[in-house]
matplotlib code that plots the C-alpha trace (Angstrom):
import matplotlib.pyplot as plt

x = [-61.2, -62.6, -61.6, -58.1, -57.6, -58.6, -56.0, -53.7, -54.3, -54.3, -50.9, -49.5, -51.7, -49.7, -46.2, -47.1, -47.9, -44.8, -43.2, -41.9, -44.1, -45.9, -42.5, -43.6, -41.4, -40.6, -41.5, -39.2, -41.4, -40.1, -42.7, -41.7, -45.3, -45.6, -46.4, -50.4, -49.9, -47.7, -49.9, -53.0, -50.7, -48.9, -51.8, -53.2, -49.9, -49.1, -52.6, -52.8, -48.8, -51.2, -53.9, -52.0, -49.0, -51.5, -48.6, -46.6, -47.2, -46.0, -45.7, -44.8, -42.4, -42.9, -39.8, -37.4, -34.5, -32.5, -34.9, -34.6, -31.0, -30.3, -32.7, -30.7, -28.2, -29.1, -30.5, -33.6, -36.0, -36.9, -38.0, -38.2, -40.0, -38.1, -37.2, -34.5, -31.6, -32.0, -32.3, -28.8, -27.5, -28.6, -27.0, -24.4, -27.4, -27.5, -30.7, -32.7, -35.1, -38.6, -40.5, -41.3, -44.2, -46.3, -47.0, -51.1, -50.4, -48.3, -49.4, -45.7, -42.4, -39.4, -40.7, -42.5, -40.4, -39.1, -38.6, -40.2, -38.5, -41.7, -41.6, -44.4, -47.0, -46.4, -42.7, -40.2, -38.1, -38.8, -35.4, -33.2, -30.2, -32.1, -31.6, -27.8, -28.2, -31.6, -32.8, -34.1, -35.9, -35.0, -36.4, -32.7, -29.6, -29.9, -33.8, -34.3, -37.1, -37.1, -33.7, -30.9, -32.9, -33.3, -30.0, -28.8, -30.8, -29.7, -26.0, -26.2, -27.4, -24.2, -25.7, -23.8, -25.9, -22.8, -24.3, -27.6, -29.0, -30.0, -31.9, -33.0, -35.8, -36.0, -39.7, -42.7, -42.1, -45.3, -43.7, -41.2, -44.7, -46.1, -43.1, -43.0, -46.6, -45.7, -42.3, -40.1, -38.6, -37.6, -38.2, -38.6, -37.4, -40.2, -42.0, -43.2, -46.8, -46.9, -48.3, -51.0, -52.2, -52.0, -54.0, -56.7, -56.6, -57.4, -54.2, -52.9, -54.3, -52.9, -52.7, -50.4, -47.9, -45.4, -43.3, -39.7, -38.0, -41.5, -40.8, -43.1, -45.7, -46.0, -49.0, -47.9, -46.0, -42.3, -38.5, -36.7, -37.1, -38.5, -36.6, -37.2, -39.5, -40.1, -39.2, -40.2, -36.9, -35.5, -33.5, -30.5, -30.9, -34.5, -36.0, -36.4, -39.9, -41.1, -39.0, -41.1, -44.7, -44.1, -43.2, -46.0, -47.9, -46.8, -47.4, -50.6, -52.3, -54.6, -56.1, -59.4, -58.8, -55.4, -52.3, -49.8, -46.2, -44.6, -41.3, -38.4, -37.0, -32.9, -31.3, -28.4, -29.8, -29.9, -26.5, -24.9, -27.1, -25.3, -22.0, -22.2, -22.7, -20.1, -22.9, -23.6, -21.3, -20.2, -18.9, -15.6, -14.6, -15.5, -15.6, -11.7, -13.6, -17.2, -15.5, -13.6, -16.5, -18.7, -15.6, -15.5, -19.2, -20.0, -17.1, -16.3, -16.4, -14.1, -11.2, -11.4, -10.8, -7.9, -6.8, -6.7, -4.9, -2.4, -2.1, -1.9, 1.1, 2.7, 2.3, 4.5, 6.9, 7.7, 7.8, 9.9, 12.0, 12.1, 12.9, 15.9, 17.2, 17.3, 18.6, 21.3, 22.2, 22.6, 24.9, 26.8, 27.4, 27.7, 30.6, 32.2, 32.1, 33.1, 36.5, 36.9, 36.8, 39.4, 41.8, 41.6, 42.1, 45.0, 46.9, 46.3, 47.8, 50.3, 51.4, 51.4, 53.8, 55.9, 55.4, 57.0, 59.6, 60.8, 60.4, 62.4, 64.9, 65.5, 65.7, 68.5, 70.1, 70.0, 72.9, 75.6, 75.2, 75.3, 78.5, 80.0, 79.3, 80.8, 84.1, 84.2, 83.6, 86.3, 88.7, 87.9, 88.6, 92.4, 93.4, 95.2, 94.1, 94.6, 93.5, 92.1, 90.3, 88.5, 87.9, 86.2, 84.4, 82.9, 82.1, 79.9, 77.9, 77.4, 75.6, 73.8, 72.4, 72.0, 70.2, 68.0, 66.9, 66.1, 63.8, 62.1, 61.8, 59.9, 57.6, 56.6, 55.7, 53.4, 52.7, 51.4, 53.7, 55.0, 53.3, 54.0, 56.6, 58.5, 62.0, 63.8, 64.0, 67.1, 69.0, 68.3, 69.3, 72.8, 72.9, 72.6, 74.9, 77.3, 76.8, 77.0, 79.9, 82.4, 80.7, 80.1, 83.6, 84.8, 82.8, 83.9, 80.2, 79.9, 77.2, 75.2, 71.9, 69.7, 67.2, 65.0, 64.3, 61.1, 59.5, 57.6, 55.5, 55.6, 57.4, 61.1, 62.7, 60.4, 61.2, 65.2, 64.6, 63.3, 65.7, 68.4, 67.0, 66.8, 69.8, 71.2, 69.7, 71.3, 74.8, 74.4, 73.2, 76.7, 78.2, 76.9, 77.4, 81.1, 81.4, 80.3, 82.8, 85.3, 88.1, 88.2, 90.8, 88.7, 87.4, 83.4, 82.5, 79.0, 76.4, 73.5, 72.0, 69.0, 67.1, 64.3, 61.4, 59.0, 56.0, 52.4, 50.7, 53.7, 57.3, 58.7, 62.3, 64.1, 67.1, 68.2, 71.1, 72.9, 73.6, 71.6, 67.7, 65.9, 63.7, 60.2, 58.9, 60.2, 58.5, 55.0, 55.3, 55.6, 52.2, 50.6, 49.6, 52.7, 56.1, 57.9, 59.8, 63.5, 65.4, 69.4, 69.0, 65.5, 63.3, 62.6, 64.1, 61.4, 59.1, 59.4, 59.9, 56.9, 54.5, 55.7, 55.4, 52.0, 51.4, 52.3, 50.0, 52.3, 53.4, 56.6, 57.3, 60.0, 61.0, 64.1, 65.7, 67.6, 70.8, 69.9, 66.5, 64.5, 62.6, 60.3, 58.3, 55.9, 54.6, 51.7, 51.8, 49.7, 49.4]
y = [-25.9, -28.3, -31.0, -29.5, -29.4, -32.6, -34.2, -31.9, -33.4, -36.6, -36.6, -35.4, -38.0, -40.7, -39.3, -39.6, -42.7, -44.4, -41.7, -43.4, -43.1, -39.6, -37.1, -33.8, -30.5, -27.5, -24.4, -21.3, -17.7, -14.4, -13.0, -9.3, -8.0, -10.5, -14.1, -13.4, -11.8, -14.0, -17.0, -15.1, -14.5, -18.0, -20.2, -20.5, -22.1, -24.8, -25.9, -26.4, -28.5, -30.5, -30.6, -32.1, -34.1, -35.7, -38.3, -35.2, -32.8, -29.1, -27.0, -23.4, -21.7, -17.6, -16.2, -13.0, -12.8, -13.3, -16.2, -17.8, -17.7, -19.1, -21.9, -22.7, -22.6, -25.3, -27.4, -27.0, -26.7, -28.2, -25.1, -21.5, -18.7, -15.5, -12.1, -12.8, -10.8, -13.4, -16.0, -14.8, -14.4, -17.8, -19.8, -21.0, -23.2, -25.3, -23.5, -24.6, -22.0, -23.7, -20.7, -17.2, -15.5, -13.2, -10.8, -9.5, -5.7, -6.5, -9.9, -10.8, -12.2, -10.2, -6.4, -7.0, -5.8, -2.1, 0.2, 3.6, 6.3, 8.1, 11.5, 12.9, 14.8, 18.3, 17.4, 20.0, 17.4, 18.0, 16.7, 13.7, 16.0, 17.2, 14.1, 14.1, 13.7, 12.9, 9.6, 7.2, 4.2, 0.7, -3.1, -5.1, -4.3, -6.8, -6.5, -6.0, -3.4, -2.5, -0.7, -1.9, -0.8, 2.7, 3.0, 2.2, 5.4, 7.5, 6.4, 7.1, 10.8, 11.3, 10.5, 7.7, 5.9, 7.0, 10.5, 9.7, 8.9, 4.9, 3.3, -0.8, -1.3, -5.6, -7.0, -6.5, -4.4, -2.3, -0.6, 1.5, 3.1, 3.9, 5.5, 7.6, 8.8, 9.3, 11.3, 9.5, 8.7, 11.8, 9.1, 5.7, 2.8, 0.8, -2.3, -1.0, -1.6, -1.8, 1.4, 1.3, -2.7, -0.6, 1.6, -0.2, -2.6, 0.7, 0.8, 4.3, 7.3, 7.7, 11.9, 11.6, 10.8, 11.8, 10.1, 11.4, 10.3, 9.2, 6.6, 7.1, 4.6, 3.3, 1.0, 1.7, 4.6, 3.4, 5.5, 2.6, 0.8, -2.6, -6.1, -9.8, -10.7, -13.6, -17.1, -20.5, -22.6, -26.0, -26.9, -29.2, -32.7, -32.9, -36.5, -35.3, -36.8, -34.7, -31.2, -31.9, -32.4, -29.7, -27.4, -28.1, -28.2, -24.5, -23.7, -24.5, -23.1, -20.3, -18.2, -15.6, -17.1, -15.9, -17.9, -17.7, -19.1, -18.6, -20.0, -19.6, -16.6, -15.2, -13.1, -11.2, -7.7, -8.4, -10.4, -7.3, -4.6, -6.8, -7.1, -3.4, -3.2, -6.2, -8.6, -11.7, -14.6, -12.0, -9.8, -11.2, -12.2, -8.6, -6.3, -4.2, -3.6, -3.1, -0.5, 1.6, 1.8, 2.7, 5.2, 6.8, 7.4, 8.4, 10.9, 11.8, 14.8, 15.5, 12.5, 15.1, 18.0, 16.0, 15.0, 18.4, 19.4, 16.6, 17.7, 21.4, 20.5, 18.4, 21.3, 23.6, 21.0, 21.0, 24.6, 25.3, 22.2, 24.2, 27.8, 25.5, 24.1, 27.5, 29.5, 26.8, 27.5, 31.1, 30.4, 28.4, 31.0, 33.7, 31.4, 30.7, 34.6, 35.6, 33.1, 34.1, 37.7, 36.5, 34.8, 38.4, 40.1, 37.8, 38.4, 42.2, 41.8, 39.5, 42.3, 45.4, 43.3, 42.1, 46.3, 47.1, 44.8, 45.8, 49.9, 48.5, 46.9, 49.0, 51.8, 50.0, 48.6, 51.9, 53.5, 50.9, 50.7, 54.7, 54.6, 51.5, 53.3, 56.6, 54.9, 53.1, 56.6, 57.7, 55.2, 55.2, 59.1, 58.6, 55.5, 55.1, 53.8, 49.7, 46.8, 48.6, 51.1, 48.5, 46.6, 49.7, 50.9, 47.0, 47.8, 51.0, 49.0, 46.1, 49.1, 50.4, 47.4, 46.4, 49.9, 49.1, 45.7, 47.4, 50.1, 47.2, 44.8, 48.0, 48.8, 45.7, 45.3, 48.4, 49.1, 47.0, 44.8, 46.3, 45.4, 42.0, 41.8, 39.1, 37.9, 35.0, 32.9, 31.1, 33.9, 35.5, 32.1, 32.8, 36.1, 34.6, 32.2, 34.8, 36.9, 34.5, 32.5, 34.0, 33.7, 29.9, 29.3, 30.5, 28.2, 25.3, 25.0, 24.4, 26.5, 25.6, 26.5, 23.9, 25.8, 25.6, 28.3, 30.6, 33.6, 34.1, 36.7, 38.1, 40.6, 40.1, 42.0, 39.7, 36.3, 37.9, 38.7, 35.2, 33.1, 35.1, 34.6, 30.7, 30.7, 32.1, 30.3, 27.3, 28.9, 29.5, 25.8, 24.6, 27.4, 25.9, 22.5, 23.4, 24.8, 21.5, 19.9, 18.5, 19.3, 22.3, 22.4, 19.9, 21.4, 21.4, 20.0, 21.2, 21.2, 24.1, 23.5, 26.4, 25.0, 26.1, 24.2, 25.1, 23.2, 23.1, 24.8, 27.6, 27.5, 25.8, 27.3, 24.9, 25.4, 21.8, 21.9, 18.8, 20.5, 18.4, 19.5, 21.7, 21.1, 19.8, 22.6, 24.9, 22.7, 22.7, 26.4, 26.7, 25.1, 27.9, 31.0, 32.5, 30.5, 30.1, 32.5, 33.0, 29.7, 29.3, 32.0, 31.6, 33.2, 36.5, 35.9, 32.9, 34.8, 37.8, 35.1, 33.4, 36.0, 37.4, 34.1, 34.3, 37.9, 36.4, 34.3, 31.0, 28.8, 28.3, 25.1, 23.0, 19.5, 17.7, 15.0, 13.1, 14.9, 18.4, 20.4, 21.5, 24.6, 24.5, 28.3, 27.7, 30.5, 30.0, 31.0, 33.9, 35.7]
z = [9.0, 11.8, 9.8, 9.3, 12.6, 13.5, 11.3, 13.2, 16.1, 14.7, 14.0, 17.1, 18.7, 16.8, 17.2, 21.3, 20.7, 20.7, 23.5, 27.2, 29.9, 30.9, 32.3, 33.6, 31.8, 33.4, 31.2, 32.9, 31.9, 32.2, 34.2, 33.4, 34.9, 37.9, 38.1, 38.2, 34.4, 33.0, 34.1, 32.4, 29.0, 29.1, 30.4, 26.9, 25.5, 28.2, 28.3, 24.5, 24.8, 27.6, 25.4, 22.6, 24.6, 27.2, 27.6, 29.0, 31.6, 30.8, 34.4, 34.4, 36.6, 36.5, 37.0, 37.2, 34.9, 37.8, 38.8, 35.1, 35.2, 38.4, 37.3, 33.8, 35.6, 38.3, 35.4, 36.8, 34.0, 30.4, 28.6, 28.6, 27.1, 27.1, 25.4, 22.7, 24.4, 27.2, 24.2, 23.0, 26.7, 28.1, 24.9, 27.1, 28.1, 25.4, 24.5, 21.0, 19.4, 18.7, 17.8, 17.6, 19.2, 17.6, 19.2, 19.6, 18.8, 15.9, 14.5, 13.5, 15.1, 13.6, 14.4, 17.9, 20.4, 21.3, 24.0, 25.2, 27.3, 29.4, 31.6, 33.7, 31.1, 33.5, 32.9, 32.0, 30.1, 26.7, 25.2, 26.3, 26.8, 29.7, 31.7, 32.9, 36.5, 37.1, 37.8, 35.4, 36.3, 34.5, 35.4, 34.9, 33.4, 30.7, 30.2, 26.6, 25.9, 29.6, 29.2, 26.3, 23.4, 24.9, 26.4, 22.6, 21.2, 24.2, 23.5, 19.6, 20.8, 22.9, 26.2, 28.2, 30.7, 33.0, 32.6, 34.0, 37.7, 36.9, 39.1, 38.9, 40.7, 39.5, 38.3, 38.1, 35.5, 36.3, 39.7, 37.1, 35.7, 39.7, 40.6, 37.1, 38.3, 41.7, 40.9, 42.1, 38.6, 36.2, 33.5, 33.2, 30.4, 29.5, 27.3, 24.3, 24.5, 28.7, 29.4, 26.9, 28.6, 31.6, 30.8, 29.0, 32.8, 34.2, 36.5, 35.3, 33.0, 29.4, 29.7, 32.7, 30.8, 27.8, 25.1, 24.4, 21.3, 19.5, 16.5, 13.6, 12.4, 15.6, 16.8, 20.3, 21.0, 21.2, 21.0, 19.3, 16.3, 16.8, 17.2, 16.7, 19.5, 22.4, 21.9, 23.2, 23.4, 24.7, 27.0, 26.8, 24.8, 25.2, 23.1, 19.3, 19.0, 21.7, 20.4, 17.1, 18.5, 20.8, 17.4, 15.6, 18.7, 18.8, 15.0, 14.9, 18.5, 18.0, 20.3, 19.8, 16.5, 16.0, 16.0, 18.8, 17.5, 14.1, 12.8, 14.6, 13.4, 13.2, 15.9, 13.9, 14.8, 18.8, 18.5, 16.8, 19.9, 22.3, 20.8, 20.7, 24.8, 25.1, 25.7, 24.0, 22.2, 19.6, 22.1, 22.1, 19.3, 17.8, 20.4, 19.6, 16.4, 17.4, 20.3, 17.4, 15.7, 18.9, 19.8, 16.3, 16.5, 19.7, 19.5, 16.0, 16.4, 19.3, 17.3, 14.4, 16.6, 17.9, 14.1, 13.5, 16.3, 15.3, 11.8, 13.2, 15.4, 12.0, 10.0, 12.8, 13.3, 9.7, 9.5, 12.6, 11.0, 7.7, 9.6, 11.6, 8.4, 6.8, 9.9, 10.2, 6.4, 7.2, 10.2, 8.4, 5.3, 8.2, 10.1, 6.3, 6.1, 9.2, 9.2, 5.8, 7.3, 10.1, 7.2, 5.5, 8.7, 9.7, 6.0, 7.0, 9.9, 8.2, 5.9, 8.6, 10.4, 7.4, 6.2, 10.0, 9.5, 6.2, 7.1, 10.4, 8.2, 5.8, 8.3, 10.2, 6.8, 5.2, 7.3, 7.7, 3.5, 3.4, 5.4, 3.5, 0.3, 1.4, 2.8, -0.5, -2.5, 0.0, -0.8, -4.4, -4.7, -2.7, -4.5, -7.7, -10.6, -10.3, -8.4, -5.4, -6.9, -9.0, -5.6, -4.2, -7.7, -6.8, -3.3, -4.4, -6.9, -4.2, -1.7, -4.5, -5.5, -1.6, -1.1, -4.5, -3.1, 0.1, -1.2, -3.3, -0.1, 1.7, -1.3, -1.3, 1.9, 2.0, -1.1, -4.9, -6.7, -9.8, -12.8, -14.3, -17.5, -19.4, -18.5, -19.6, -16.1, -17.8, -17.8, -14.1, -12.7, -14.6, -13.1, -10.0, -9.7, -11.3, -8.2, -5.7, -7.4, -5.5, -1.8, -3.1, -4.1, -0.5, 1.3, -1.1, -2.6, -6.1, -7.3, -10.6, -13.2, -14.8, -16.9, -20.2, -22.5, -22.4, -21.0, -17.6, -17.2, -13.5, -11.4, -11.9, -8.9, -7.0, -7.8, -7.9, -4.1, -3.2, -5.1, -3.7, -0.3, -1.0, -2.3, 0.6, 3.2, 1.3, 1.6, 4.8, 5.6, 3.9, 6.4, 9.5, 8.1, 7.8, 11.3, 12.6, 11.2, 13.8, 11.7, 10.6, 7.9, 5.9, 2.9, 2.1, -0.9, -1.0, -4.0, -4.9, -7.9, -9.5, -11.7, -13.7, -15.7, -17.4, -17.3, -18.7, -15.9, -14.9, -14.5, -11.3, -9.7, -7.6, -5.1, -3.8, -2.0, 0.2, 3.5, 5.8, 5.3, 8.0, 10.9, 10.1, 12.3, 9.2, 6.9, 8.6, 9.2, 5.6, 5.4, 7.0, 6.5, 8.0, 8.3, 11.8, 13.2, 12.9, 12.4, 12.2, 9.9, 7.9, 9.6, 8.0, 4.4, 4.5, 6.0, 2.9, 0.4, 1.3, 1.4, -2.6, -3.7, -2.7, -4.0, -7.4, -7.0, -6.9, -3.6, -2.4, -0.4, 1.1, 1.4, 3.0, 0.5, 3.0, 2.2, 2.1, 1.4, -1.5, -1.9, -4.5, -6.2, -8.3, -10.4, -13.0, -16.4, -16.0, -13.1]

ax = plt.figure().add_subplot(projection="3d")
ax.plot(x, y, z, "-o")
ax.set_aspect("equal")
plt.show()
């Protein structure tokens, strides 16, 4: 072993010797228990670097946190031995890990350093959630074991350090344990490992005080788990020869026949505790992430209270966007219903007025035909045998046949159609013109029938009163035409020609005439449920003839040809 160690020394001896001249280094040391402690814990490193660089002279400079940093910052010193949160903090530095120290209670490097949260023994603190609002004592804001590693167990318990009454009361670390005893603290953040040196220096009593959040399998009693610990680090661009004697210096200094220093030793897990309080290199580059993770478990339960709430609300606006859809379906059948309603009342009130018109009509009509046909009886009864008794005899049969299509015109008006037979539509278009021949022939209008052969089934008497109404109006288009002539004595030559097709669907029945057309006011009226009023003459034969046409279930329309008009009934083949 003695021999061992003398080749040791040997070596380091010949790796000075080709170093410059003697240069004195600056070693900075957190001296987290004042300067008189640190010296005693540090004194027996720097004297064993002297021992073994004699060319060099190692000083030590026992510092604060705030002290150290100021002095990297000023470039003031060479080396520094620190907790490894600074480590990571102070890597702005230029800082170069030489080794780890090991730590005397736990004899290693990587699990040496933790935290302890202490109340007074007679304390009635008994939990952590029993410290919102009362003060709790810390060294530094960016101490490591002094306060980050047990504000990171209070924080993963749902305590903020917002919540509590912090108070940093700066180094020696040892006042934080006086003013615990004292009361003056409700709890205090300490070392792991302080309070028991303390007490076995005989500066406080063990029973006066109490552990919260005890770890188990604990050497010292801690509240965290434990973290890579201390670490002796270069400066800058220190020479390379010296870095590597100093190492080995470091690796091989023993002390109550222990050793000291170990191998430098990795940092993730501190890099990743500061990231987590936005400390530390990693901090940026990871922190949006790092934060939803710290947000999602700090408060997970309140975010799925809130996702709940969210899908809650979802769920209601799809029902109250179902209920919507489906009440504005129903008010759209119930406004198709109720206009269909108001089309059915309209068409009733449509045929009461048509039904007061006819019974009107055929009130008024009834007695000028009575006393026609009685005159004509009259005339009949004194007249001989010959030419005017045959004119009268004709005058009779034209009032009864008036008086039939009157009582027909009211029935229908009020009451059913008749039921539907079969007629040959050819051969009521030649009775037609065979009745109105005569009244066509005075007003110089030649009158004529275009039909096919077939049946229709329908109401006769019906489709009789509308052509004759067409035809007519048509006749008395040619009269108005004639009256407008500015010569009077000119004779018309007008045209009506009834035609009648038949044609896959139903039979269509056509009166064209060339007496000018009608107004398009007629026309669009005919569009409608109810045709315009009364116009130069065609107003309620129209209006009678439009509404059977629809009772048979057919369509009559109207159309101007350029020379005259054409009105057009349609009647399906079954109806």
């Amino acid at each position: 072993m003695i021999w061992n160690r003398f080749l040791a020394c040997l070596g380091l001896l010949l790796l000075c010797v080709p170093l410059a001249s003697a240069e004195t280094y600056r070693v900075g040391l957190l001296a987290f228990r004042g300067e008189m402690l640190s010296r005693a814990e540090w004194a027996p490193t720097l004297e064993a670097l002297n021992r073994v660089l004699p060319a060099h002279r190692f000083e030590g400079r026992y510092l604060t946190q705030q002290q150290l940093d100021d002095e990297l910052a000023a470039g003031r010193l060479d080396f520094v031995v620190t907790n490894p949160a600074h480590f990571v903090l102070s890597r702005g530095q230029g800082l170069n890990w030489l080794a780890s120290y090991l730590d005397p209670h736990y004899g290693q490097a990587r699990q040496s350093v933790a935290g302890t949260l202490w109340v007074r023994a007679d304390s009635d603190i008994t939990d952590v959630g029993q410290l919102g609002g009362k003060p709790v004592g810390a060294v530094h804001q960016q101490a490591f074991g002094g306060y980050l590693l047990v504000a990171e167990q209070l924080r993963r318990r749902g305590i903020l350090p917002t919540e509590l009454d912090l108070r940093f009361t700066g180094y020696p670390v040892d006042a934080l344990v006086y003013l615990l005893r004292d009361g003056s603290l409700s709890a205090a953040m300490l070392p792991t490992c302080l309070l028991e040196s303390m007490v076995q220096e005989g500066l406080v009593t063990r029973t006066d005080f109490r552990a919260l959040m005890v770890q188990d399998d604990a050497i010292c009693v801690r509240s965290t788990p434990l973290y890579p610990g201390w670490s002796f680090a270069a400066v800058g661009a220190t020479d390379e020869n010296v870095l590597r004697a100093i190492s080995r210096a470091l690796l091989n200094l023993e002390y109550n026949g222990r050793p000291l220093w170990g191998a430098a030793i990795r940092l993730d897990e501190v890099e990743r505790l500061l990231a987590d309080w936005q400390l530390g290199p990693a901090s940026d580059s990871a922190s949006p992430l790092r934060l939803l993770h710290q947000l999602i478990t700090r408060y997970w339960p309140f975010l799925a209270a809130l996702v709940i709430i969210v899908l809650a609300m979802l769920l209601h606006h799809y029902r109250v966007t179902l209920l919507l859809l489906r009440r504005t379906q129903e008010r759209d059948k119930l406004h198709d219903l109720i206009q269909h309603k108001e089309r059915e009342l309209a068409q009733a009130r449509q045929r009461i007025l048509v039904g007061e018109m006819a019974t009107g009509l055929a009130h008024e009509l009834n007695q000028p035909l009575s006393a026609i046909q009685a005159y004509a009886q009259a005339g009949e009864l004194v007249t001989e045998a010959g030419p005017q008794q045959e004119a009268f005899g004709h005058i009779v049969a034209e009032t009864e046949r008036g008086a039939a299509i009157i009582r027909r015109f009211r029935q229908w008006a009020t009451q059913p159609l008749p039921v539907a037979e079969a007629f040959e539509p050819a051969e009521l278009c030649r009775e037609l013109v065979a009745r109105l021949g005569p009244r066509a022939e005075a007003k110089g209008v030649r009158l004529s029938a275009r039909t096919d052969a077939g049946t229709l089934l329908s109401v006769r008497p019906a489709i009789e009163q509308i052509l004759n109404n067409l035809l007519g109006n048509a006749l008395d288009a040619h009269g108005r035409v004639a009256d407008d002539r500015e010569t009077p004595d000119q004779q018309n030559h007008g045209i009506i020609l009834l035609s009648a097709h038949h044609e896959p669907q139903g039979w269509r029945l056509t009166v064209e005439d060339d007496a000018g057309g009608v107004s398009h006011h007629i026309i669009e009226a005919m569009q409608q449920s109810l045709p315009a009023s009364h116009y130069h003459g065609m107003g309620i034969g129209l209006l009678v003839s439009h509404r059977l046409a629809l009772r048979l279930g057919g369509s009559l329309t109207l159309v101007n040809t350029g020379e005259g008009t054409r009105a057009t009934l349609f009647l399906p083949e079954e109806n």
